[in-house]
Residue frames as qw, qx, qy, qz and C-alpha x, y, z in Angstrom:
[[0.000, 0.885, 0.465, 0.000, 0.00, 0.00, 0.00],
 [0.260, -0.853, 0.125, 0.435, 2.93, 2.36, 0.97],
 [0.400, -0.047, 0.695, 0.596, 4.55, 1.38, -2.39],
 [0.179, 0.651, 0.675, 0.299, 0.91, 2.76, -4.32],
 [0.098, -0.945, -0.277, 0.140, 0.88, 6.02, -2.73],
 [0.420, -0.482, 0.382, 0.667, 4.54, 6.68, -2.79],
 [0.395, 0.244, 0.823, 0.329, 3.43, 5.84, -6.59],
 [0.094, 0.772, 0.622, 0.088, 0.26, 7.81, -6.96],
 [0.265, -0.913, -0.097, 0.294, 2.14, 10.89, -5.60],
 [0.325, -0.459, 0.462, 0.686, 4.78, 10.87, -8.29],
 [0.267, 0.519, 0.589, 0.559, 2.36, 10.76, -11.10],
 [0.047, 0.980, 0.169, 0.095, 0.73, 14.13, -9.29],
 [0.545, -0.586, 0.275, 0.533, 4.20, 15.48, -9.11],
 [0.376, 0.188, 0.629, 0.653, 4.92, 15.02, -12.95],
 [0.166, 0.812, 0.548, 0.115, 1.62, 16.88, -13.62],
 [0.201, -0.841, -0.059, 0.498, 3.66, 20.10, -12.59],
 [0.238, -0.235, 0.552, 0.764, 5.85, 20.58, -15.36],
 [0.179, 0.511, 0.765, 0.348, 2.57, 20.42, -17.74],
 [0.072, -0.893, -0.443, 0.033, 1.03, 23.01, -15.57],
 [0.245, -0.760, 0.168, 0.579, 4.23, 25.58, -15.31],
 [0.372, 0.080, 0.667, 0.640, 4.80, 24.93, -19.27],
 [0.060, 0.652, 0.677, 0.335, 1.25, 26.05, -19.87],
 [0.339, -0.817, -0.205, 0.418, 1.78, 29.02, -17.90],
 [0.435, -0.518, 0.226, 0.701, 4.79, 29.89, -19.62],
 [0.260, 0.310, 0.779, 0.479, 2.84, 29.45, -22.81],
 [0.159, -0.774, -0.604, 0.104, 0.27, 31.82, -21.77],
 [0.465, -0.707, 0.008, 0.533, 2.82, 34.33, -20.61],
 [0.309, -0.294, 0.552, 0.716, 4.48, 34.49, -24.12],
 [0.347, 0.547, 0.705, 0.290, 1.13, 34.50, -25.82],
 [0.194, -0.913, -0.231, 0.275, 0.56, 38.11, -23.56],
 [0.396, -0.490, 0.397, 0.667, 3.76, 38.99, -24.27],
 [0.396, 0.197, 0.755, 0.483, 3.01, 38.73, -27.63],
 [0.006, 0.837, 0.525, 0.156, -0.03, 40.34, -27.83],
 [0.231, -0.902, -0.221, 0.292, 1.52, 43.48, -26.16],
 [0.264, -0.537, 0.374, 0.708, 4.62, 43.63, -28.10],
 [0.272, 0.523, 0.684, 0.430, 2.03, 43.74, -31.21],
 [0.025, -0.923, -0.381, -0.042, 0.67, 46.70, -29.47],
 [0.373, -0.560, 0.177, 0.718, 4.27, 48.38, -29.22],
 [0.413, -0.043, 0.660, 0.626, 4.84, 47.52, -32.93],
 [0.330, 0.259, -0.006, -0.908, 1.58, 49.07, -33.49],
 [0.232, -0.207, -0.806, -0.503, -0.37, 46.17, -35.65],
 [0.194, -0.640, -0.733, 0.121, -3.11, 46.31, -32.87],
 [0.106, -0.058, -0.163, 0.979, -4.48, 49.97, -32.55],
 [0.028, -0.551, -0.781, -0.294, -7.49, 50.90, -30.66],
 [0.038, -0.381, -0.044, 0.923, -7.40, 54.64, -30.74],
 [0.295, 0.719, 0.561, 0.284, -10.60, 56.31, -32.10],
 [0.051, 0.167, 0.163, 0.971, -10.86, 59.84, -33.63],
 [0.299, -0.578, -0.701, -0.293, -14.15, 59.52, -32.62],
 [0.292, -0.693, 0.069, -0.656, -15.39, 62.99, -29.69],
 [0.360, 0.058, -0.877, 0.314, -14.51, 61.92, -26.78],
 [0.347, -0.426, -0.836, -0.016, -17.29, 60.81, -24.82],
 [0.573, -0.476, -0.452, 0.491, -18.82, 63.62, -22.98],
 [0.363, -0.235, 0.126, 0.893, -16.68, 66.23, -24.32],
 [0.121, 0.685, 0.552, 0.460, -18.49, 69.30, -25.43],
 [0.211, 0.473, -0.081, 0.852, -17.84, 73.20, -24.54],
 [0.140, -0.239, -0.656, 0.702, -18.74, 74.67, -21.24],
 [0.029, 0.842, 0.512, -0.164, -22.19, 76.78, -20.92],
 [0.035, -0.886, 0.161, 0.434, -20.25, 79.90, -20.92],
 [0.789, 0.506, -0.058, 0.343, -18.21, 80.29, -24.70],
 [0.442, -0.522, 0.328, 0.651, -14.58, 81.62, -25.23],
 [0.449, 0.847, -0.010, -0.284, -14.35, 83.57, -28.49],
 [0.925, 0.120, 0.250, 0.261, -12.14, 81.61, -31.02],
 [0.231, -0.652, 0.408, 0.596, -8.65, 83.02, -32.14],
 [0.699, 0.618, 0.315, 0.174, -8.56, 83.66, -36.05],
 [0.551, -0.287, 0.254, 0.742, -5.24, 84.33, -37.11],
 [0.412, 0.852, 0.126, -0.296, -4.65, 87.27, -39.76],
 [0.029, 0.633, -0.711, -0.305, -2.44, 85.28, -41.67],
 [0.932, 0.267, 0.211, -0.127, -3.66, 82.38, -44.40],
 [0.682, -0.334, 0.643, 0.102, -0.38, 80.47, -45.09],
 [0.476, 0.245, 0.821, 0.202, -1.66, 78.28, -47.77],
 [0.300, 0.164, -0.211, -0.916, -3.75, 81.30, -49.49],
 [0.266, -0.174, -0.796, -0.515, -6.69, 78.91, -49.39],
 [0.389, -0.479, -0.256, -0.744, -9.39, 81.02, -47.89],
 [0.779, -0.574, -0.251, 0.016, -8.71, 79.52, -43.99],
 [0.046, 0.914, -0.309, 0.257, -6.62, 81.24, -41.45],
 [0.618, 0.310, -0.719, 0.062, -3.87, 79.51, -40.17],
 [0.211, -0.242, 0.736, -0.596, -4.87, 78.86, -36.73],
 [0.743, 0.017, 0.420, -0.522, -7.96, 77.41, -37.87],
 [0.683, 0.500, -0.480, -0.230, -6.54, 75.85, -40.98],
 [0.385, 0.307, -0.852, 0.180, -4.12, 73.76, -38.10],
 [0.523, -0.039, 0.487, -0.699, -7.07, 72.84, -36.23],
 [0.913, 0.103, 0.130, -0.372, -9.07, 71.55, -38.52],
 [0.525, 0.646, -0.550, -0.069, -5.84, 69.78, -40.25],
 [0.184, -0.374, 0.797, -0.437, -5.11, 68.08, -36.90],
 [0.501, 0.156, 0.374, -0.765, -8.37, 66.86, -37.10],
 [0.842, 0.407, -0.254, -0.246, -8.44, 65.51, -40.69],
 [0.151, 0.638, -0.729, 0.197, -5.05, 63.72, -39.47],
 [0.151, -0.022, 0.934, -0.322, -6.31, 61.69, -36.42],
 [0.784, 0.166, 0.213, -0.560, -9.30, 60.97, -38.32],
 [0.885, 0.246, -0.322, -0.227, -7.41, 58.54, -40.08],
 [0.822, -0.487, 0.282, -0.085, -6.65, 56.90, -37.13],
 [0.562, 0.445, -0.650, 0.252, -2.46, 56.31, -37.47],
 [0.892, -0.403, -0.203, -0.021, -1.28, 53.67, -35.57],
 [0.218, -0.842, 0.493, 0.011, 1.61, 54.43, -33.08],
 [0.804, -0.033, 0.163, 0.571, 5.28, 53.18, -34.04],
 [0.150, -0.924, 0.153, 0.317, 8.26, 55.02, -34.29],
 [0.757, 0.147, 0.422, 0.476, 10.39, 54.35, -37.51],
 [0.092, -0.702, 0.212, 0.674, 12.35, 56.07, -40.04],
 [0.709, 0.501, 0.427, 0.253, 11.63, 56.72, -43.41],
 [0.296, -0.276, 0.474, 0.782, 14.89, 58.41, -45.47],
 [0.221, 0.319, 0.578, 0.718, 12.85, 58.77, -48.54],
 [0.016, 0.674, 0.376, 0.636, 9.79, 61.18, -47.41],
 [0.001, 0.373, -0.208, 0.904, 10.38, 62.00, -44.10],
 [0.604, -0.106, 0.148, -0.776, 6.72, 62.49, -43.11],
 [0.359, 0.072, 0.930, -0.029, 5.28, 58.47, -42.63],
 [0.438, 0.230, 0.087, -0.864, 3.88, 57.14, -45.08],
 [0.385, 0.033, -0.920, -0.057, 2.57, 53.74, -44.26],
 [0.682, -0.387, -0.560, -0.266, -0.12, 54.67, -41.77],
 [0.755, -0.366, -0.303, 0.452, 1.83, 54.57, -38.64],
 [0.012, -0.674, 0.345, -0.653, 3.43, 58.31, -36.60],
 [0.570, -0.264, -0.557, 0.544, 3.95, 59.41, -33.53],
 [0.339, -0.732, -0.420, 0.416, 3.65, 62.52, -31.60],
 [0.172, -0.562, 0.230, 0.776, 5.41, 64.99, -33.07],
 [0.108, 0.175, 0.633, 0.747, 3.92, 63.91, -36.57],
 [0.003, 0.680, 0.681, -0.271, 0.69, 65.07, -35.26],
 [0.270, -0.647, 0.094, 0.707, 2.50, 68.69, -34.97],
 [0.184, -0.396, 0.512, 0.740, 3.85, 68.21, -38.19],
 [0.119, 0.284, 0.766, 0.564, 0.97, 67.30, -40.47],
 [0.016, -0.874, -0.341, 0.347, -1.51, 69.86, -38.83],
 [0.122, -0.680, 0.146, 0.708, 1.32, 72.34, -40.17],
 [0.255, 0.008, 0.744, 0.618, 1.73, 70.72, -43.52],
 [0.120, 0.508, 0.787, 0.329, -1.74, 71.09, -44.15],
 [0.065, 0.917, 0.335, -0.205, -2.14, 74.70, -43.06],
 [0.459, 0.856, -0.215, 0.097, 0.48, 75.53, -45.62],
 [0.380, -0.825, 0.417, -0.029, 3.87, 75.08, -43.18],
 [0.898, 0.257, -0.357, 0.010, 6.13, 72.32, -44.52],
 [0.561, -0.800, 0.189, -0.099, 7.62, 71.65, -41.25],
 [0.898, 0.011, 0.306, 0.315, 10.26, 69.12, -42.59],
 [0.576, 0.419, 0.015, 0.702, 11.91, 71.72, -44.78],
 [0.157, -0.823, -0.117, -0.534, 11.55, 74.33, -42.49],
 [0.868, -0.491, 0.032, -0.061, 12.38, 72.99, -39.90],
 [0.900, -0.043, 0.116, 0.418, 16.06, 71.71, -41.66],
 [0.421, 0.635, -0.022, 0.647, 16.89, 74.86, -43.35],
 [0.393, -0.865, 0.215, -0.225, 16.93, 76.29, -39.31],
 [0.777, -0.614, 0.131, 0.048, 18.75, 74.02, -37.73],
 [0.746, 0.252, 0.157, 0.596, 21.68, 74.16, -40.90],
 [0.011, -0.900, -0.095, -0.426, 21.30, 77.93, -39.75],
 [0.526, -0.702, 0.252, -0.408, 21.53, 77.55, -36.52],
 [0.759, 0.065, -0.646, -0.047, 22.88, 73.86, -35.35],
 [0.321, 0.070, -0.658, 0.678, 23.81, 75.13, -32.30],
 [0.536, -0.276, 0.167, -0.780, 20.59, 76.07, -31.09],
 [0.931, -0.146, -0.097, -0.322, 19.18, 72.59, -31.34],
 [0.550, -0.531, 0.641, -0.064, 22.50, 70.90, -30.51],
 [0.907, 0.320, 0.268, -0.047, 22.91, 68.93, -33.71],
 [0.203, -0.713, 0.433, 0.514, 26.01, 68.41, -35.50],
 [0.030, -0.158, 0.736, 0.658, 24.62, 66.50, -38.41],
 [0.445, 0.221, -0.163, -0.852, 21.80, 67.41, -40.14],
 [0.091, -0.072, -0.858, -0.501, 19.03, 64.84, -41.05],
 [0.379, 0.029, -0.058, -0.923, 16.54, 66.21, -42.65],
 [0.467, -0.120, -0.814, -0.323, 14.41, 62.89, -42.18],
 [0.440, -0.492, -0.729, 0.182, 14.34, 62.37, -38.92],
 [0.217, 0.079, -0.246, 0.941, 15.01, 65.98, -37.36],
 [0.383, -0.331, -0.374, -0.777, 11.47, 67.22, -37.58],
 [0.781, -0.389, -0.408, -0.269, 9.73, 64.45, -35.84],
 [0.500, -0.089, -0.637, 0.580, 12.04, 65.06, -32.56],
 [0.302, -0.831, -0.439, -0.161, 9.81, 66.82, -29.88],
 [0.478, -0.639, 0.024, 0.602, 12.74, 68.70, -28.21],
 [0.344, -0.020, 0.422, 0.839, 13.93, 70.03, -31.82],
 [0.047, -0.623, -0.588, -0.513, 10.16, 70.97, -32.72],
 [0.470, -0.690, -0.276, 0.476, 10.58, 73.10, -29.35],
 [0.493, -0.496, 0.122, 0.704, 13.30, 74.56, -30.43],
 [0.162, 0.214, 0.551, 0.790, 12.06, 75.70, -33.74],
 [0.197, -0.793, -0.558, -0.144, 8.93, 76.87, -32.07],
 [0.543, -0.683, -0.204, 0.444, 10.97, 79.13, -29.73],
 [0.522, -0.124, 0.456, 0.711, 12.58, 80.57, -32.57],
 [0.034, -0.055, 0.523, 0.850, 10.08, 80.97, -34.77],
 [0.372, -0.657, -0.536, -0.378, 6.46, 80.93, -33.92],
 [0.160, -0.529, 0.236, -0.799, 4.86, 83.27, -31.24],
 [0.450, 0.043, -0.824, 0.341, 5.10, 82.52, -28.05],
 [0.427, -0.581, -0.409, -0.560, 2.54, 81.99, -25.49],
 [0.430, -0.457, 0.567, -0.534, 2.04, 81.69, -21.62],
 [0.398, -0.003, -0.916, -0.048, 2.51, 78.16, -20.32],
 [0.245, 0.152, 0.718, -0.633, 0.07, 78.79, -17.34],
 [0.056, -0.350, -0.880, -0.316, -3.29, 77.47, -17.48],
 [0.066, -0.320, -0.455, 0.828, -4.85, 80.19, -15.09],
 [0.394, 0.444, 0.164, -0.788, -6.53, 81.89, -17.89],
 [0.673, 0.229, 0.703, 0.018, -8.49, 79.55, -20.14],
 [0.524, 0.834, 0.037, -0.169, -9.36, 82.34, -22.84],
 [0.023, 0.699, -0.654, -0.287, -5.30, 82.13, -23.64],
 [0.454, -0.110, 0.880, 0.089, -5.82, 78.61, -24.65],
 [0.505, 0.484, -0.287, -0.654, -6.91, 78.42, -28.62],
 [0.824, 0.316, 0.470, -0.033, -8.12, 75.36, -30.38],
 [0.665, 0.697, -0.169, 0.209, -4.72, 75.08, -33.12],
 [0.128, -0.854, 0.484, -0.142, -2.06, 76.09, -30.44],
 [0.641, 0.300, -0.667, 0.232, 0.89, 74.09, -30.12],
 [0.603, -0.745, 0.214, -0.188, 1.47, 72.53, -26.64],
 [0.631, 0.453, -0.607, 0.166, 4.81, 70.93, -25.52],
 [0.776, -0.574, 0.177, -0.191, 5.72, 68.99, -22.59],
 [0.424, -0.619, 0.644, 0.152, 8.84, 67.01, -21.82],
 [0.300, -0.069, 0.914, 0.266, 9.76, 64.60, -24.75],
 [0.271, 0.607, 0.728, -0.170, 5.71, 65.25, -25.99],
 [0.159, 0.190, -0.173, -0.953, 3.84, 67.84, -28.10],
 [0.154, 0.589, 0.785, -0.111, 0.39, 68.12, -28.97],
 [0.060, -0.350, -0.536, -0.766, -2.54, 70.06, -30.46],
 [0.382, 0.181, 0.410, -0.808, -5.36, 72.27, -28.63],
 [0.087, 0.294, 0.873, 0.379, -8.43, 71.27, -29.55],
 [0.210, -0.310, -0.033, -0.927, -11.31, 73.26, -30.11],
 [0.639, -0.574, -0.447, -0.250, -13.62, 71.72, -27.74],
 [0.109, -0.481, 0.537, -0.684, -13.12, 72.49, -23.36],
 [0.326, -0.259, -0.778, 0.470, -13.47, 71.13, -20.17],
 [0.453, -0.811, -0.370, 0.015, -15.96, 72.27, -17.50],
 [0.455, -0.615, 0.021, 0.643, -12.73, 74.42, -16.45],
 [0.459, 0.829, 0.193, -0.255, -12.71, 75.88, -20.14],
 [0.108, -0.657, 0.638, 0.386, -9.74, 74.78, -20.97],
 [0.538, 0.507, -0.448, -0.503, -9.08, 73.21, -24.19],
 [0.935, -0.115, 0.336, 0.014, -8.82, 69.25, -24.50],
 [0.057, -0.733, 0.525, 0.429, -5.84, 68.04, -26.39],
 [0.902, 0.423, -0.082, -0.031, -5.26, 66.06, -29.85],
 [0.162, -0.716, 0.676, -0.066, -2.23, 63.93, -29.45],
 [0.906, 0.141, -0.313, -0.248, -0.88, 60.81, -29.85],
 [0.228, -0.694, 0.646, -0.224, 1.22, 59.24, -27.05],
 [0.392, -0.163, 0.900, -0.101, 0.85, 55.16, -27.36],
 [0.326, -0.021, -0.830, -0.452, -0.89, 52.15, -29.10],
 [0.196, -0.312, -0.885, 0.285, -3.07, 51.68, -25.95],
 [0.189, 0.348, 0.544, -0.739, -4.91, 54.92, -25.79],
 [0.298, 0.419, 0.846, -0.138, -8.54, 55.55, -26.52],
 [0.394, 0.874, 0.283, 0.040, -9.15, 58.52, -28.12],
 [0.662, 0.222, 0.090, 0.710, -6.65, 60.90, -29.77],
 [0.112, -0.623, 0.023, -0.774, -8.52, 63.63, -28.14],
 [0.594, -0.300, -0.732, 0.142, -8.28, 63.98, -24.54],
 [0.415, -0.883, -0.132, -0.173, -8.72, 65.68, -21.29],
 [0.939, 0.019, -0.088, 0.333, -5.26, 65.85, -20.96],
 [0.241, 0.839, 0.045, 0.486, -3.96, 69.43, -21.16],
 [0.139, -0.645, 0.646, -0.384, -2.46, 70.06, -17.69],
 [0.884, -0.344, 0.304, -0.089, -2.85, 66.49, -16.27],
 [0.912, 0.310, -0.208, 0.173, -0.10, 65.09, -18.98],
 [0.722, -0.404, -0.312, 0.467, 2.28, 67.41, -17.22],
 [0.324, -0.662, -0.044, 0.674, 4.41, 70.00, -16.86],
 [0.484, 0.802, 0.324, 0.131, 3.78, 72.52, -19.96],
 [0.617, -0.305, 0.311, 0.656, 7.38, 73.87, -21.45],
 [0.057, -0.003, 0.520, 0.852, 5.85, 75.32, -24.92],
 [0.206, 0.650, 0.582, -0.443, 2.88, 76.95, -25.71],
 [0.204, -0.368, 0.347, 0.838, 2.58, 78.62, -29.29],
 [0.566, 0.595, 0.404, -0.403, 1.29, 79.73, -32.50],
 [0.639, 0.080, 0.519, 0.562, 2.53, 79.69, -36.04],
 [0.277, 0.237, 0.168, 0.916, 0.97, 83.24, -36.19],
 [0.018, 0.384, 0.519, -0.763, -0.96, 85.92, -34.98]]
């Protein structure tokens, strides 16, 4: 009898390795699944209002630059509004890659800073040559000692620095909502983003951005909670 149990207890013994295999299986399926969402094939960011969202009772009177870029009959503050807009409506999926031949992605797939940069493109601003012909000006503003005009652009600390330069600067405090325009540029550490024309209950703007493969809307309540605000601008008055 003591020869059956001794027995019975090494067949439930074996069973462990089955069960810590299947675990590890399991573990590497997740894994999987999440380093799909790095790579970006899974992406379930809508463009879609974001639940909720919709101007306060009281309005703010919209900023309308007096300057139309593009010459095509929209000023440029609202021209990089709505551009922002037509952008994350076709919901790009986050990855970060480099593309030598145009620069700008085109395969579907940005990041943060291409937000920035295709709002401008489309209110006349070709941020990618603009952008290169400063910093071959300048190199020592942005700290760069070799030009490339591919990737430069799409760095959120260089798109600072070309804001700081060369678009009008705003206050970074949130104190007074009316200073906050649907089109303005915001920056944050490593980050950048788009006002949006719609507000919070506090009347501050919500923000179009694009910071991961995991989040839900590309517009968000997000404006001072992401963090500490560093840039604040316009591409004209």
């Amino acid at each position: 009898m003591g020869k059956r149990k001794q027995y019975i207890f090494r067949k439930k013994r074996q069973r462990w390795p089955v069960a810590v295999s299947a675990l590890v299986v399991a573990a590497l399926a997740v894994g999987a699944v999440f380093l799909g969402f790095r790579e970006g094939p899974l992406q379930p960011t809508t463009a879609e209002i974001l639940p909720g969202a919709a101007d306060p009772a009281w309005s703010i009177p919209a900023f309308a630059s007096s300057v139309d870029a593009d010459g095509d009959g929209i000023d440029d503050q609202t021209d990089v509004l709505q551009s922002a807009e037509a952008y994350v409506a076709g919901e790009p999926r986050y990855k970060s890659a480099y593309y030598a031949e145009t620069g700008y992605p085109d395969d579907g797939f940005g990041v943060c800073t291409d937000v920035v940069a295709f709002a401008l493109r489309g209110a006349g601003y070709d941020l990618q040559a603009l952008m290169d012909a400063d910093i071959r000006e300048a190199p020592e503003a942005y700290g760069i000692d070799e030009p490339d005009a591919a990737i430069d652009f799409r760095r959120a600390p260089n798109q600072k620095v070309f804001f700081d330069r060369n678009a009008v600067s705003l206050p970074c405090d949130t104190g007074d909502p009316a200073q906050w325009q649907g089109g303005d540029l915001v920056v944050y550490d490593n980050h950048v983003g788009i006002a949006s024309g719609r507000r919070n209950a506090q009347g501050l703007p919500y923000l179009i951005h694009h910071h991961g493969p995991t989040q839900l809307h590309y517009e968000e309540d997000a404006l001072e909670s992401w963090g500490p605000i560093i840039g604040h601008y316009r591409m004209s008055e």
